[in-house]
VEXDOGU-339819 format. One line per 4 residues: number of its first residue (from 1); their letters; for each residue x negated, y, z of N, C-alpha, C. Coordinates in nm, 4 decimals. Layout:
NUM	a	X Y Z X Y Z X Y Z | ...
END
This chain:
1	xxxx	-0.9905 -1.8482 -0.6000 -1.0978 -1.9304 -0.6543 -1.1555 -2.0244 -0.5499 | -1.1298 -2.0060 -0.4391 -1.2189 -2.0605 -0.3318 -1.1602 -2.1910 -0.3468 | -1.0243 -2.2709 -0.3374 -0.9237 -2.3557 -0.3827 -1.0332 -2.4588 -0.4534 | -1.0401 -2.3943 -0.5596 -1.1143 -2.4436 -0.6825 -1.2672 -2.4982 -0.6817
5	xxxx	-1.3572 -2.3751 -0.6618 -1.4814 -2.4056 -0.6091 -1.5223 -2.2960 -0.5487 | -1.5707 -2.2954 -0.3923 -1.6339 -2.1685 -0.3362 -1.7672 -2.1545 -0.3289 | -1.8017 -2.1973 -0.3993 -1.9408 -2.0716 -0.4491 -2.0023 -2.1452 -0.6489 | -2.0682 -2.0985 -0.6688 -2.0920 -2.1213 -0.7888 -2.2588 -2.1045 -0.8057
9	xxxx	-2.3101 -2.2375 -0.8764 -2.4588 -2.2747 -0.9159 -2.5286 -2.1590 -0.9367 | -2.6582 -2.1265 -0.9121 -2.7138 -2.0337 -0.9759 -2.8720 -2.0503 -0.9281 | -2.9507 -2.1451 -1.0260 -3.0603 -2.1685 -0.9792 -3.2191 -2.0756 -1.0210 | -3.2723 -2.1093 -0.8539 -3.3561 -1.9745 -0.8727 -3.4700 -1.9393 -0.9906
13	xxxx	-3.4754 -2.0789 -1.0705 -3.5236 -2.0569 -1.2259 -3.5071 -1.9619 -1.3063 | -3.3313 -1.9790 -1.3229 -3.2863 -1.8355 -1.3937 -3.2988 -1.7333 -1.3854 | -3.3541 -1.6809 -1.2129 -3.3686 -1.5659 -1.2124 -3.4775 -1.5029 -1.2113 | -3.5839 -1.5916 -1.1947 -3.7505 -1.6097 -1.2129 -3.7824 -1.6276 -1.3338
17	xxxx	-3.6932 -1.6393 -1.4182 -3.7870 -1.6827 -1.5167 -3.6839 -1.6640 -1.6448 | -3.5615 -1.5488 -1.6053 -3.4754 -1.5256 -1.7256 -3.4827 -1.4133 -1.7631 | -3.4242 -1.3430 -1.8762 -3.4714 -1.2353 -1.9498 -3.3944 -1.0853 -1.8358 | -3.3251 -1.1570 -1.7243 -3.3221 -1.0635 -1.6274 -3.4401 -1.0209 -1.5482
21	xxxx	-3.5470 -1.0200 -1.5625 -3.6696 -0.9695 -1.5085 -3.7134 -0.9005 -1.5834 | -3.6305 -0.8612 -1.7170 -3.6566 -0.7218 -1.7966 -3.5827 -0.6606 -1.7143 | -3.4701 -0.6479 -1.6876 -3.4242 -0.5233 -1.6632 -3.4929 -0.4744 -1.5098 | -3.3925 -0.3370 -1.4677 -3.4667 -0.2685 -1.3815 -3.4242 -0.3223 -1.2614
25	xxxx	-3.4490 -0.2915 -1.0975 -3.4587 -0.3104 -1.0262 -3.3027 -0.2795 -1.0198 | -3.2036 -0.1651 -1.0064 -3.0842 -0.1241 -1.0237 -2.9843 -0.2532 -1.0802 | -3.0491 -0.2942 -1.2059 -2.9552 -0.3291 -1.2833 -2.9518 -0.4816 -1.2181 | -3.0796 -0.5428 -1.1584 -3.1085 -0.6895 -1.1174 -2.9722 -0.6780 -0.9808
29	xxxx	-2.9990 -0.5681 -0.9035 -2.9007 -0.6210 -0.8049 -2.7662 -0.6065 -0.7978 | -2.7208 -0.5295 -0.9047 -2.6055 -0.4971 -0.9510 -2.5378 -0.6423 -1.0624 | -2.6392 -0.7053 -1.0811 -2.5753 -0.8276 -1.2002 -2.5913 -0.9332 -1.0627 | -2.6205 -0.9625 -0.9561 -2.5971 -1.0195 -0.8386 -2.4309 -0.9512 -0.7598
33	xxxx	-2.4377 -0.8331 -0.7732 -2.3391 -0.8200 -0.7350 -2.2236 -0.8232 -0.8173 | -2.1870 -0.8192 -0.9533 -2.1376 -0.8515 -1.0679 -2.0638 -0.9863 -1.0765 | -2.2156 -1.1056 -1.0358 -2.1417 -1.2383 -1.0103 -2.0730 -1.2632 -0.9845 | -2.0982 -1.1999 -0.8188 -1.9790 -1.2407 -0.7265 -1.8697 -1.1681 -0.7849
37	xxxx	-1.8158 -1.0496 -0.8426 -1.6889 -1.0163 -0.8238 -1.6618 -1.0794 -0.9663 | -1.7129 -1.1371 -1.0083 -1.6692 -1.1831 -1.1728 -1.6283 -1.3026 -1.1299 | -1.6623 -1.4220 -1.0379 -1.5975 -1.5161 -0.9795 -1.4849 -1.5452 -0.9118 | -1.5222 -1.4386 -0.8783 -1.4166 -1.3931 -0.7504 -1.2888 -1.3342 -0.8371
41	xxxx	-1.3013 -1.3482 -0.9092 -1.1668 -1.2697 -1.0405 -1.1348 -1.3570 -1.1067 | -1.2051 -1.4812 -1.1185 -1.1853 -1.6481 -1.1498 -1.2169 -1.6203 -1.3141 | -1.3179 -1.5555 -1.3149 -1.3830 -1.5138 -1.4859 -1.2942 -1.3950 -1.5574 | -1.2386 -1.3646 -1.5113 -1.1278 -1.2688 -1.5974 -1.1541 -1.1359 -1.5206
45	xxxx	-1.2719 -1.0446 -1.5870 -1.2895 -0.8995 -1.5187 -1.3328 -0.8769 -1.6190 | -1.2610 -0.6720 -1.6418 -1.2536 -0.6274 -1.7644 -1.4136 -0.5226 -1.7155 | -1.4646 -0.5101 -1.8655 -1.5998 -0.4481 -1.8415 -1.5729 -0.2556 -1.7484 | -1.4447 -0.2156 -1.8159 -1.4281 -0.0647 -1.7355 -1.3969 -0.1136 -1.5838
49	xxxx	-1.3511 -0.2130 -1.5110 -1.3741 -0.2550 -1.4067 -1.5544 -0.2753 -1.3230 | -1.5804 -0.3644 -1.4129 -1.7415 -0.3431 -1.3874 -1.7934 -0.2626 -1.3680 | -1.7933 -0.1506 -1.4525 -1.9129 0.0062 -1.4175 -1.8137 0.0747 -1.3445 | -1.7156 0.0803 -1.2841 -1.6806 0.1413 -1.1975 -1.6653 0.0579 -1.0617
53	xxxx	-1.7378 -0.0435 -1.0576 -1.7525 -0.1409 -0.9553 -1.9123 -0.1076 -0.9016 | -1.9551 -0.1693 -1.0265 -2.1213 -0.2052 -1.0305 -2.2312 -0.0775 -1.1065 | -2.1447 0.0361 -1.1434 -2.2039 0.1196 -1.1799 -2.2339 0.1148 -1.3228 | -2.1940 0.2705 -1.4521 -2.2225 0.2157 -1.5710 -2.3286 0.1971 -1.6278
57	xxxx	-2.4430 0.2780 -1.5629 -2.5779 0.2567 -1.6585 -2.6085 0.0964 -1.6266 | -2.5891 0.0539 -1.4938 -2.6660 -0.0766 -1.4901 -2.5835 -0.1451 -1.5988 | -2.4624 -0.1618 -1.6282 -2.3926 -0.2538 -1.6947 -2.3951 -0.2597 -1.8126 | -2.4365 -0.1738 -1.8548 -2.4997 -0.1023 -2.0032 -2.5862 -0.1553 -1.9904
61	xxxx	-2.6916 -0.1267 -1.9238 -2.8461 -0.2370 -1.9167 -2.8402 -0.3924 -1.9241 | -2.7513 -0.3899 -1.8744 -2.7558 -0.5611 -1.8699 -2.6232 -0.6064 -1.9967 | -2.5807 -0.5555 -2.0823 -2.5447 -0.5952 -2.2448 -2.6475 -0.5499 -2.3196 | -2.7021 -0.4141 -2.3187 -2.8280 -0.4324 -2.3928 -2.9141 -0.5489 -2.3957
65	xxxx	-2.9224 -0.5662 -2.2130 -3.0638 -0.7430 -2.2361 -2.9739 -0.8425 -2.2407 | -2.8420 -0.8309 -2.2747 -2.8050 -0.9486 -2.3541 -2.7930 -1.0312 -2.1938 | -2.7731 -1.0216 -2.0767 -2.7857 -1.0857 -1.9793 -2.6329 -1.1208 -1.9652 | -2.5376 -1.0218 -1.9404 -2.3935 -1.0683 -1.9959 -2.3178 -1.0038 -2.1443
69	xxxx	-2.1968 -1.0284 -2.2010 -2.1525 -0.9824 -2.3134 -2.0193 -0.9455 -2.2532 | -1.9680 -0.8865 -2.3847 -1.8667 -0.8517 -2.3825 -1.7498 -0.8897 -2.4977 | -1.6824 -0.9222 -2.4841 -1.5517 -0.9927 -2.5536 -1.4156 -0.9645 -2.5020 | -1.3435 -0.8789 -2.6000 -1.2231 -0.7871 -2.6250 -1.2272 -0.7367 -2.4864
73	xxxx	-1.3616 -0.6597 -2.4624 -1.2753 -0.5620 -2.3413 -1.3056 -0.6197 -2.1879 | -1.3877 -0.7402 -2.1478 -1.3881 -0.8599 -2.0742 -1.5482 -0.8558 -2.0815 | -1.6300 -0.8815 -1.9235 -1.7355 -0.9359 -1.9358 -1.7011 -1.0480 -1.9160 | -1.8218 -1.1486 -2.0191 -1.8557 -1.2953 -2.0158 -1.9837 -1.3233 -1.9573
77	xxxx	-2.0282 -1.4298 -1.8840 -2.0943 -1.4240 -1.7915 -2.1231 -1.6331 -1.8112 | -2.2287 -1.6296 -1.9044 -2.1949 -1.7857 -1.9856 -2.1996 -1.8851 -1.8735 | -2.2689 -1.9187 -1.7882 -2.2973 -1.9861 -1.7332 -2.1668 -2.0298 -1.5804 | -2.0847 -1.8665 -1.5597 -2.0469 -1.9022 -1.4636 -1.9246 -1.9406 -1.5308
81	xxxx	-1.8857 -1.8680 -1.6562 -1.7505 -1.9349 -1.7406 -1.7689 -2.0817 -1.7499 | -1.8578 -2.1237 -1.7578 -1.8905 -2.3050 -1.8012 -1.8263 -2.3868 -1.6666 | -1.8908 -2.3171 -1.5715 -1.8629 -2.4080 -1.4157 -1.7158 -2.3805 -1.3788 | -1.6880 -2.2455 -1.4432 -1.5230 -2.2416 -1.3744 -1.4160 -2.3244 -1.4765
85	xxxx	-1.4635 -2.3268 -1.6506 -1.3812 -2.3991 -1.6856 -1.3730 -2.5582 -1.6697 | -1.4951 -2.5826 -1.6159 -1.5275 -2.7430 -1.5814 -1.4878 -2.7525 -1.4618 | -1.4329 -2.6438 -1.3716 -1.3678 -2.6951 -1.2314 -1.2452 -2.7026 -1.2331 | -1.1658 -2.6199 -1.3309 -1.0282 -2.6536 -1.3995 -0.9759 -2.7848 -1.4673
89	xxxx	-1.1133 -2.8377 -1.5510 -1.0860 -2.9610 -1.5787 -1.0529 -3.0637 -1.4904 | -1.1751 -3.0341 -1.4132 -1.1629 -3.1419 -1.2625 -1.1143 -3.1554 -1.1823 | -1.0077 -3.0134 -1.1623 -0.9152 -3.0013 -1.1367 -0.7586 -2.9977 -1.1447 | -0.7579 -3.0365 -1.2744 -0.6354 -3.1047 -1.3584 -0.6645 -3.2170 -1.3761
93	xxxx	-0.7532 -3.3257 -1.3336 -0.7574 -3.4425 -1.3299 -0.7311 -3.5287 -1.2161 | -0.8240 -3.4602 -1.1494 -0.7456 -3.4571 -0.9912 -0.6003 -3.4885 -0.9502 | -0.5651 -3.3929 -1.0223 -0.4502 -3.3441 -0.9969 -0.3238 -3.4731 -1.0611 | -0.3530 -3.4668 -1.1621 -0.2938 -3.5986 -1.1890 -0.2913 -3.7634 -1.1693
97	xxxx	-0.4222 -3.7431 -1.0975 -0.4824 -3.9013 -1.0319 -0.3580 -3.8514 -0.8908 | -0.3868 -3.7773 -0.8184 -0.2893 -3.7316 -0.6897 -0.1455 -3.7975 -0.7165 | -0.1066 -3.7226 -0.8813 0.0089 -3.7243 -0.8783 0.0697 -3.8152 -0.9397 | -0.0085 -3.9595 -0.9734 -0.0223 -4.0781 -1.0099 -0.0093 -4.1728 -0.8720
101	xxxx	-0.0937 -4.1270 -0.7909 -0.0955 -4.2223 -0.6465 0.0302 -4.1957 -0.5923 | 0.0632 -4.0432 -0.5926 0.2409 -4.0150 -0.4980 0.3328 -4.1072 -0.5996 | 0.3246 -4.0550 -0.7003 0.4356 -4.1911 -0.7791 0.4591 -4.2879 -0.7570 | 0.3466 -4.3339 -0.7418 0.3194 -4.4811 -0.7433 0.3891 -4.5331 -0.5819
105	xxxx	0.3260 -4.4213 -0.4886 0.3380 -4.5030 -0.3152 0.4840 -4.4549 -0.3053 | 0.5540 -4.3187 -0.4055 0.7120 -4.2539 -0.3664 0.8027 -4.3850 -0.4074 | 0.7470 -4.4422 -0.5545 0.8083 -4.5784 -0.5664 0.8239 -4.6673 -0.5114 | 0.7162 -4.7336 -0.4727 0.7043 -4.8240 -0.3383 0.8054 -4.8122 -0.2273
109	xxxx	0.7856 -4.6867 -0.1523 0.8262 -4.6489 -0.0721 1.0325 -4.6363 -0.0778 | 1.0158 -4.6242 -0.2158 1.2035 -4.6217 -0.2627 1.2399 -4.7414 -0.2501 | 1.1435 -4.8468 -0.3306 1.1912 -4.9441 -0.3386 1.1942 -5.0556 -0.2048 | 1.1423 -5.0074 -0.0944 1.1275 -5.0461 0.0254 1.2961 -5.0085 0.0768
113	xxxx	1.2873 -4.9020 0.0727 1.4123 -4.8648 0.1453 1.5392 -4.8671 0.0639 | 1.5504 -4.9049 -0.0609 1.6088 -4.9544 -0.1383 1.6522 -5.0955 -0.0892 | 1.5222 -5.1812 -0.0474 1.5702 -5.3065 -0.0105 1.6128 -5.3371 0.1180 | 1.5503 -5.2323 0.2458 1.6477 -5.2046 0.3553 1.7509 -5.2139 0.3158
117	xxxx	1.8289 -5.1153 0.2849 1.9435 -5.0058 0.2526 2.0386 -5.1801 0.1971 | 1.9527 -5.2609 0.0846 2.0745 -5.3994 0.0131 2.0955 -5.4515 0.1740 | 1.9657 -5.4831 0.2058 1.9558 -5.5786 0.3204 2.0629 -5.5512 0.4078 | 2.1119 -5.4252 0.4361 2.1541 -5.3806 0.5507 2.3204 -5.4508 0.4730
121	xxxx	2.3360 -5.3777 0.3901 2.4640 -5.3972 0.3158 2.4612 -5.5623 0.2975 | 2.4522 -5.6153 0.2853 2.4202 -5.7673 0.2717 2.4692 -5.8291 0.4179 | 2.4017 -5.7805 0.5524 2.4199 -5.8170 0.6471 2.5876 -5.7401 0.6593 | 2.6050 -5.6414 0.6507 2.7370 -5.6048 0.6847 2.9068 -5.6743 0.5815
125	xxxx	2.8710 -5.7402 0.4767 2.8833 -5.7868 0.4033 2.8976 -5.9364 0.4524 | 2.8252 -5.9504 0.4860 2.8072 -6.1259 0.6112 2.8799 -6.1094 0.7239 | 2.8655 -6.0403 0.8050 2.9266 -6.0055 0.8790 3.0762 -5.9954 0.9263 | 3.1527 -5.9007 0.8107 3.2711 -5.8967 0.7546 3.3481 -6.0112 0.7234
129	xxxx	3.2260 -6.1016 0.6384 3.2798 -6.2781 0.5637 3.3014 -6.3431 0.7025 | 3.2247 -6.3246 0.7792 3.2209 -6.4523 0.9229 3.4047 -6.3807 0.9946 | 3.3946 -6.2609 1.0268 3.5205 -6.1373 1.0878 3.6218 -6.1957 1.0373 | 3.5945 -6.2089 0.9371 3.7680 -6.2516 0.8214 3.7485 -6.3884 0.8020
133	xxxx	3.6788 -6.4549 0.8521 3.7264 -6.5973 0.8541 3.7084 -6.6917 0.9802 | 3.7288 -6.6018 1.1059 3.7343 -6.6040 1.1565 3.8733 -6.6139 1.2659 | 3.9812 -6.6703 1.3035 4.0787 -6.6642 1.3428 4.0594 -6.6396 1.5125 | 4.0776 -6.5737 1.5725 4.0058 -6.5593 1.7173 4.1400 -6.6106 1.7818
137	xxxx	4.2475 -6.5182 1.7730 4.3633 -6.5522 1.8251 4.3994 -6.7126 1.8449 | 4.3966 -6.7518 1.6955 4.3904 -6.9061 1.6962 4.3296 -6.9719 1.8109 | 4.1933 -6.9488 1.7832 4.0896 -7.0238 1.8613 4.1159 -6.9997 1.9808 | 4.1141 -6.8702 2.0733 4.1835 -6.8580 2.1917 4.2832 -6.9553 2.2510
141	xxxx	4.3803 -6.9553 2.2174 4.4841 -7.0605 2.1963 4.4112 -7.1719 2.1971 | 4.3481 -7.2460 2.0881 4.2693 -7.4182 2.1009 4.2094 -7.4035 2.2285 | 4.1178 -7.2681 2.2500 4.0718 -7.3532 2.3867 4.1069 -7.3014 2.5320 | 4.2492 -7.2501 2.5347 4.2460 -7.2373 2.6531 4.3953 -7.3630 2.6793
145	xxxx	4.3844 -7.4346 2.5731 4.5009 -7.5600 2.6028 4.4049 -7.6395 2.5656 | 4.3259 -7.6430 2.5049 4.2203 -7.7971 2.5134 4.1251 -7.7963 2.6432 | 4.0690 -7.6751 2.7398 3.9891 -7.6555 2.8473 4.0620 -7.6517 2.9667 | 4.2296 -7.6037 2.9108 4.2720 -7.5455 3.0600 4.2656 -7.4458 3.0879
149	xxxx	4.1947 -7.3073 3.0339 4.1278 -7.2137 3.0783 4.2488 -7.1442 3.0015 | 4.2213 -6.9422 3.0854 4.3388 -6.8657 2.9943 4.2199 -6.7566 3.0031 | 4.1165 -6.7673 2.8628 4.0271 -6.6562 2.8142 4.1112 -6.6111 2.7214 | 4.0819 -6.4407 2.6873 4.1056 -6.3884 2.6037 4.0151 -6.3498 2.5122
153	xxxx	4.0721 -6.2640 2.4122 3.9694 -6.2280 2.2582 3.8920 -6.1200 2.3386 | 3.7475 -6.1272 2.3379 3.6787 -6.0282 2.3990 3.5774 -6.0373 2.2730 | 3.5022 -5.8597 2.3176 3.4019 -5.8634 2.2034 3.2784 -5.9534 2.2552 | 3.2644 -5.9896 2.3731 3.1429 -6.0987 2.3828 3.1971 -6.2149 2.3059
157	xxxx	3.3428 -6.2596 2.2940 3.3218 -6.3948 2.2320 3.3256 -6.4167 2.0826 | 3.3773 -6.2939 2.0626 3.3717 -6.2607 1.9042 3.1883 -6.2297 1.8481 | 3.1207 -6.1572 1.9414 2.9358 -6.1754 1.9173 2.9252 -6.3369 1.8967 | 2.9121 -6.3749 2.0444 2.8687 -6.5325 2.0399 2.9138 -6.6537 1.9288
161	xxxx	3.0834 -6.6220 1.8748 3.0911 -6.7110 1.7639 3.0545 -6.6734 1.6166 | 3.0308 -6.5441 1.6502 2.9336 -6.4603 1.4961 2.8308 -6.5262 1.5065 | 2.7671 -6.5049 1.6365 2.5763 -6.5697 1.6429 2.5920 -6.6883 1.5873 | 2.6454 -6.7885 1.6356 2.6396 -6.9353 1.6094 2.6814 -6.9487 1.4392
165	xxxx	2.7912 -6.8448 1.3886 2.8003 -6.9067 1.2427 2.6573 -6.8557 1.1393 | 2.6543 -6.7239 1.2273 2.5015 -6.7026 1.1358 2.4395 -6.8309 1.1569 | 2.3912 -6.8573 1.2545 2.2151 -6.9712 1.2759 2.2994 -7.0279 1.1748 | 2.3988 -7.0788 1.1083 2.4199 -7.2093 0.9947 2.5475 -7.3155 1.0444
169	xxxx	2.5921 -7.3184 1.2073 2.6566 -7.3703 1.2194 2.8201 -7.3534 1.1844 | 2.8942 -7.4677 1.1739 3.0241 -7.4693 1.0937 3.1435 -7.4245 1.2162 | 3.2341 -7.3425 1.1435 3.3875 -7.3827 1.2841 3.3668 -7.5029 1.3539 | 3.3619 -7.6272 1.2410 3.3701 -7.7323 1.2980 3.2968 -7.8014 1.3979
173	xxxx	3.1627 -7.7181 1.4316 3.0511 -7.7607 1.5394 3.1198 -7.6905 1.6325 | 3.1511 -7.5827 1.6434 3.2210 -7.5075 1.7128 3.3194 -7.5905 1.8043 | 3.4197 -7.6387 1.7188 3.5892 -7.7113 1.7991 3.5133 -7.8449 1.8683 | 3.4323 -7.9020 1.8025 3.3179 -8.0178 1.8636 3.3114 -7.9333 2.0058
177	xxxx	3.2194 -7.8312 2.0078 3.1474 -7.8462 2.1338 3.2570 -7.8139 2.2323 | 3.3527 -7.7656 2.2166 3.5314 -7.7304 2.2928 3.5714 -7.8672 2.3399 | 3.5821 -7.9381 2.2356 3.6058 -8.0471 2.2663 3.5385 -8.1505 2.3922 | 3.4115 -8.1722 2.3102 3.2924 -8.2508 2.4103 3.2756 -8.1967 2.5373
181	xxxx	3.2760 -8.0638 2.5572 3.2621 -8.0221 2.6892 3.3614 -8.0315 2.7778 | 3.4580 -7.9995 2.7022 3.6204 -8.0304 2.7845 3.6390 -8.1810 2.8226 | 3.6132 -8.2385 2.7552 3.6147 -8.3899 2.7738 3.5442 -8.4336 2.9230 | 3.4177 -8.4150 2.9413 3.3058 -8.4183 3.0388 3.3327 -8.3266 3.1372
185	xxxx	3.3605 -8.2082 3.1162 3.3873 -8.0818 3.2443 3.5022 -8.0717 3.3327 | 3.6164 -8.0930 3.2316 3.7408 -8.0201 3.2856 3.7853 -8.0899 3.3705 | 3.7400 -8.2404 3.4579 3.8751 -8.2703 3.5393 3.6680 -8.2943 3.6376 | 3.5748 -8.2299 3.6330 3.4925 -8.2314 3.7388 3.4625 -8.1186 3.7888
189	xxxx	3.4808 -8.1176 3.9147 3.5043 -7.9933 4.0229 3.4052 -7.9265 3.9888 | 3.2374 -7.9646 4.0047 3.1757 -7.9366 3.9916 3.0797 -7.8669 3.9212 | 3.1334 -7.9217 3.7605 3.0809 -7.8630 3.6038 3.2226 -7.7919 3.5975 | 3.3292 -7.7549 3.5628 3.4559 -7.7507 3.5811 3.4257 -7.5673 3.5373
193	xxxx	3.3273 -7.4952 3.6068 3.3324 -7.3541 3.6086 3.2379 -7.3108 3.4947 | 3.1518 -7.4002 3.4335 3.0806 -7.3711 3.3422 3.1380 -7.3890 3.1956 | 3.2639 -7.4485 3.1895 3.3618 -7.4342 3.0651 3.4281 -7.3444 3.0330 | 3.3052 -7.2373 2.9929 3.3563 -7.1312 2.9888 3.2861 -7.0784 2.8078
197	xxxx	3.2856 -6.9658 2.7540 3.2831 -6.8955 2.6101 3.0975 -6.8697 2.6402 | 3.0809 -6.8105 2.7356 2.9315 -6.7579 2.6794 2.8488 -6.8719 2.7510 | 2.8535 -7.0085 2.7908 2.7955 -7.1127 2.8409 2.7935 -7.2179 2.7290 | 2.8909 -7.2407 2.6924 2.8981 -7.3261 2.5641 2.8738 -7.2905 2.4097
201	xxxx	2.8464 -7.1329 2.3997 2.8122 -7.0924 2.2679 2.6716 -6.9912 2.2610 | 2.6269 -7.0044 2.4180 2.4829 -6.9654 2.4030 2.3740 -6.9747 2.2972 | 2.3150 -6.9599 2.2853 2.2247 -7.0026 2.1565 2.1062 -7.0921 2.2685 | 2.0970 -7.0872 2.3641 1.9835 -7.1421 2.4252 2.0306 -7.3567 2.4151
205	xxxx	2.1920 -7.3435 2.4410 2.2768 -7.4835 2.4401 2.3396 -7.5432 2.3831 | 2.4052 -7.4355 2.2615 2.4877 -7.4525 2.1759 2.4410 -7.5974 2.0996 | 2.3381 -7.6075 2.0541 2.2303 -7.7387 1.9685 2.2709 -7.8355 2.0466 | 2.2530 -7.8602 2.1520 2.2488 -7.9460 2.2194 2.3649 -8.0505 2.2638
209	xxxx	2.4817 -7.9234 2.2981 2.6094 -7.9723 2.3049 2.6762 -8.0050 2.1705 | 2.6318 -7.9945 2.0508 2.7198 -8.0166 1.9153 2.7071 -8.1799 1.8576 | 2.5501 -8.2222 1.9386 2.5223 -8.3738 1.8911 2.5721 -8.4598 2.0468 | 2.6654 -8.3608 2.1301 2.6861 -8.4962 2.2102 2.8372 -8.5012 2.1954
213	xxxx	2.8469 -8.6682 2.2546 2.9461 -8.7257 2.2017 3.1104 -8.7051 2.3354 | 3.1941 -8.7138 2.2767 3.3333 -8.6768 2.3154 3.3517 -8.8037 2.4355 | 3.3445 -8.7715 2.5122 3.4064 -8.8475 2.6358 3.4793 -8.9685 2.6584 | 3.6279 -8.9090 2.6164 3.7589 -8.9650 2.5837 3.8163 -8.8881 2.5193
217	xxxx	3.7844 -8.9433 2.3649 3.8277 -8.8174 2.2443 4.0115 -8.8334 2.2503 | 4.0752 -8.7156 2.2275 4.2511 -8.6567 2.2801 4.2389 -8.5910 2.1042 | 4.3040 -8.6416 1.9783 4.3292 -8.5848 1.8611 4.3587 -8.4169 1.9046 | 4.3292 -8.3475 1.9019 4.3802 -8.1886 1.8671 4.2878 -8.1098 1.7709
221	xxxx	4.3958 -8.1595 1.6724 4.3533 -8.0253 1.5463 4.3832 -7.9041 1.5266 | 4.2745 -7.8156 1.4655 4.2511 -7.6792 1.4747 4.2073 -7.6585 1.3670 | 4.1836 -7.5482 1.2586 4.1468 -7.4894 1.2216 4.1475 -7.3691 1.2410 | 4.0149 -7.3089 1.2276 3.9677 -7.1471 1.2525 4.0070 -7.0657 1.1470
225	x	4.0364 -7.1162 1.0280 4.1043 -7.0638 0.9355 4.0312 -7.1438 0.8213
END
């Protein structure tokens, strides 16, 4: 009962001034002690429990003054039955406001990770599309005969030309900046070492090198696939 409500109303009116000031001195502190175990039983205590609790003459005294009753076998006790069935109410309301809010935030909360969970699949899904249309081998080949250079397929250059097709850019910005840089770099001693995979497809330069222009443009066509 404590769960429910731990302690229960009992104002000192009633007892000043209720037809329990007939009975005797015995029976007054015995229907105090009565309360409590009748609460404490969450209203459901049988009267042969009572007088062998609380003693039988008092309990007898107090159905004579009509202070509690009896029903099939059960003391009733009106006042504290009222508060315990009204804490049941309020407590099945409760209970369903609770279990209205978890619904509500368990939904939320699904549908959050629901949209992770696409998101994620979506990106791996993208991912895969850029992988498979992607020709690395190829490209290897374009630029280590358009630069001069003999790089191989590494997973840094396979990241860096993923990064760049995500931001939006095409293969074709791509063979551009191979181009343009090779044009300008490859026969100067100096720039010559920076024509390289993670210098030209940085994300910090990549922009920069795609709007400049080809040197002494040399036809070599490529496709990445």
């Amino acid at each position: 009962m404590a769960k429910e409500l731990p302690f229960f109303q009992f104002e000192p009116a009633m007892w000043m001034m209720g037809r329990i000031q007939r009975c005797s001195c015995n029976a007054r502190a015995s229907f105090i002690d009565l309360m409590c175990r009748y609460w404490n039983a969450k209203c459901d205590y049988s009267v042969e429990d009572a007088e062998l609790d609380c003693g039988e003459d008092e309990i007898s005294e107090l159905l004579k003054r009509k202070i509690i009753k009896e029903v099939d076998g059960k003391v009733v006790i009106n006042f504290l039955k009222e508060q315990y069935d009204n804490c049941l109410v309020t407590k099945s309301k409760r209970k369903k406001a609770a279990d209205a809010r978890w619904s509500k935030s368990n939904a939320s909360a699904m549908q959050v990770h629901k949209g992770a969970m696409q998101n994620d699949a979506d990106k791996i899904r993208r991912d895969k599309i850029i992988e498979d249309n992607i020709d690395y081998k190829s490209f290897v080949e374009f630029f280590n005969s358009t630069t001069g250079k003999n790089i191989r397929v590494t997973d840094s250059l396979k990241k860096d030309l993923k990064a760049r097709i995500k931001d939006g850019y095409t293969k074709e910005d791509i063979i551009r900046v191979v181009r343009v840089k090779s044009s300008q770099w490859k026969d100067d001693k100096e720039m010559n070492k920076y024509l390289r995979p993670q210098t030209l497809f940085s994300k910090s330069k990549f922009e920069a090198y795609v709007d400049e222009q080809i040197a002494s443009s040399k036809p070599n066509k490529l496709r990445l696939r």
